[in-house]
N, C-alpha and C positions, 0 to 999 in steps of 0.2 A: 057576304056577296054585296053589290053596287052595284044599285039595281036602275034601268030606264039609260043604261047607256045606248048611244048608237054610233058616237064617232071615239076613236082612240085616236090621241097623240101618243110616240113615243121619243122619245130621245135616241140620239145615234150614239156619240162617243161616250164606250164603254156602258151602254144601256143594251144596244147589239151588235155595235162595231167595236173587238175590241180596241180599242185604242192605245191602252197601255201597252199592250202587247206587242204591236202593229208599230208604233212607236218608237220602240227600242230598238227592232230592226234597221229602222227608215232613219235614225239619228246614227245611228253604227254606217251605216249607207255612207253618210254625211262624213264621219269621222275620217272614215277609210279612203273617197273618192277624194279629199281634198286635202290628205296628208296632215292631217293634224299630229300623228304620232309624232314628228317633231318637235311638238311644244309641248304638250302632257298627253299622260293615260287616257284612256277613254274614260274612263268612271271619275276622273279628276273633272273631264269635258262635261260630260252627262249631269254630272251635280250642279254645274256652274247650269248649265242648261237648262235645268228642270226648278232649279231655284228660280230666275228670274221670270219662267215661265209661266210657272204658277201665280205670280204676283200679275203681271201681267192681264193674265186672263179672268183675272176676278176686277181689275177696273175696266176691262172692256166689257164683261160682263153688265155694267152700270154704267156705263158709258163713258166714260172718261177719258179716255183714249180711242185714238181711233185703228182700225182694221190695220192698215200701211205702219202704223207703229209697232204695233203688237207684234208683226211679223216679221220688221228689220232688228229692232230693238234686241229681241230673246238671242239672237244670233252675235250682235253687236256686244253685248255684254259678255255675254261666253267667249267668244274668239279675247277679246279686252283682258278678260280672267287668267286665260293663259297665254297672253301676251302676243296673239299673232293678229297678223294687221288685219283689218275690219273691212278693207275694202272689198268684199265678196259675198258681204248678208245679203244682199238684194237676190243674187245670184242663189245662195248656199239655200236661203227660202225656197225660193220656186223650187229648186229640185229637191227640197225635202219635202215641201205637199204632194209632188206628183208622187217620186216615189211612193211617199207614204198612200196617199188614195187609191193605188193598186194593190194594197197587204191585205189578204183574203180572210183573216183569221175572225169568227164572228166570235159574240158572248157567247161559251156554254149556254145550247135550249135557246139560242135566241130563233133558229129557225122556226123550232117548234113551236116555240110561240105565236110568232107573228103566223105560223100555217094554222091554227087553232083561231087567233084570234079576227083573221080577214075572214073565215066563214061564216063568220060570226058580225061582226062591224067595220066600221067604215074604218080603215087602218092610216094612218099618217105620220110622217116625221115630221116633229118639229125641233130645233139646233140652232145652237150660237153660229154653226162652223158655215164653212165660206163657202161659197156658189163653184159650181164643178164639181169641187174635192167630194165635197155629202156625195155627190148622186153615184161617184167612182167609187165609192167606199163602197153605198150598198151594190152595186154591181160585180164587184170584185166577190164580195162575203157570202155570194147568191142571194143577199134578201131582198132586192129589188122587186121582184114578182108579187110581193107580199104587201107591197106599198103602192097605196093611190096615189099620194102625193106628198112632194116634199117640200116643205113650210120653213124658210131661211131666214134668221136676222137679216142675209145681206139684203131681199126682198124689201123689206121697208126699215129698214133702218132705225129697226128699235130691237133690244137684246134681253132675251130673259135675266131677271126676272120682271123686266119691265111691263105692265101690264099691254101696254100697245102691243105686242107681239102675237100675246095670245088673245088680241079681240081682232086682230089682221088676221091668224089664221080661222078661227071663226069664218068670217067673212068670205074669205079664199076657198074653203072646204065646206059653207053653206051649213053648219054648224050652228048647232045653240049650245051658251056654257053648260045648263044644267042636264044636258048629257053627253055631256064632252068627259073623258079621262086621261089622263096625263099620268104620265109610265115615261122615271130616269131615275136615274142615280146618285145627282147633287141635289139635295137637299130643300137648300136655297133657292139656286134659282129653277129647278122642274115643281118643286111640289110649293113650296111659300107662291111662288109668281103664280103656277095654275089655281090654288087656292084664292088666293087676293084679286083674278080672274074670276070667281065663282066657277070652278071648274071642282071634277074629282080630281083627285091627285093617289096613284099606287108610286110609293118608294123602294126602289130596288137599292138595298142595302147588301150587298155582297160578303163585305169582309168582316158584318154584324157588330159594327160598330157601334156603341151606346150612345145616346142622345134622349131628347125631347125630340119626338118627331112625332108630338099629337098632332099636327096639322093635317099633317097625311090619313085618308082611310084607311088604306094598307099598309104595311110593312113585310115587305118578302127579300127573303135572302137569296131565293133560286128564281130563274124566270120561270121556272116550269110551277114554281106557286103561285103564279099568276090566272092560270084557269083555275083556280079555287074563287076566286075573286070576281074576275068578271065572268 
């Protein structure tokens, strides 16, 4: 147990929204409304897609690039890979986050969770993801009700695992680090960033993947092993 908490962060994508999931839909969305079957498969598209995006999201994760890249860029490469003209990622974006921040499908137990753990402490998201999408996402997946508040890189302008993030949300949610807890999925930047914060840090490791993840207090594969902990 982790003991003298009274606020929780958690993460959203794929911590209780899932995102992968959600994801696949909203890019298939994408595929089908703009004709791509003309130039390759979908799983030809999806790979180009998910390649570049992943890369992507780990230098904005550390800043490197900015929000408006990340965003045209993933699109701009993919369309480029199977040779159809680019001039539409600005566009092909925006209707891929809205759709996507409507897709209801939450983490397995992440309800349960968060209903176990707002009776308990002060509950809040914190996320790299962009301003609107977060709040549509938990309102679509019902977990909204369960959250006080939602804590945005886009807010100030610093990204986990940067430490600036997590002392703004401190600040925001009137919070002290040493009992604050942080609950996600990446590794890096939820539990290394909350750690080097002076925060707890619980790792939800899903797919029980091996590592060093002494950093973290916890390690749990289900949300529902989370009430064991705090």
């Amino acid at each position: 147990m982790i003991g003298d908490i009274k606020t929780v962060f958690v993460d959203l994508d794929d911590t209780i929204w899932w995102f992968s999931r959600n994801s696949l839909v909203s890019l298939r969305h994408i595929y089908d409304v703009y004709g791509l079957d003309g130039y390759a498969s979908y799983e030809t598209f999806d790979r180009h897609y998910h390649d570049i995006n992943s890369r992507l999201w780990e230098l904005y994760h550390y800043g490197k690039i900015s929000r408006s890249y990340l965003m045209e860029e993933r699109f701009r490469y993919a369309l480029e890979k199977i040779g159809c003209p680019t001039g539409k990622c600005a566009e092909m974006n925006e209707e891929y986050l809205d759709f996507l921040s409507w897709q209801p499908l939450a983490v397995p137990g992440a309800g349960e969770m968060l209903r176990y753990l707002s009776g308990k402490y002060d509950v809040n998201v914190l996320s790299n993801g962009f301003k609107g999408v977060q709040q549509r996402k938990l309102v679509s997946a019902g977990l909204d009700k369960y959250v006080n508040r939602i804590v945005l890189s886009d807010d100030c302008g610093v990204t986990k695992p940067l430490r600036g993030i997590f002392d703004y949300a401190l600040g925001v949610c009137g919070a002290e680090a040493g009992s604050s807890v942080m609950i996600g999925d990446n590794y890096e930047t939820d539990i290394c960033g909350a750690k080097n914060a002076g925060w707890h840090a619980i790792f939800f490791n899903p797919a029980g993947n091996c590592g060093d993840y002494s950093s973290a207090d916890a390690v749990v594969a289900t949300l529902s092993d989370v009430a064991a902990v705090l």
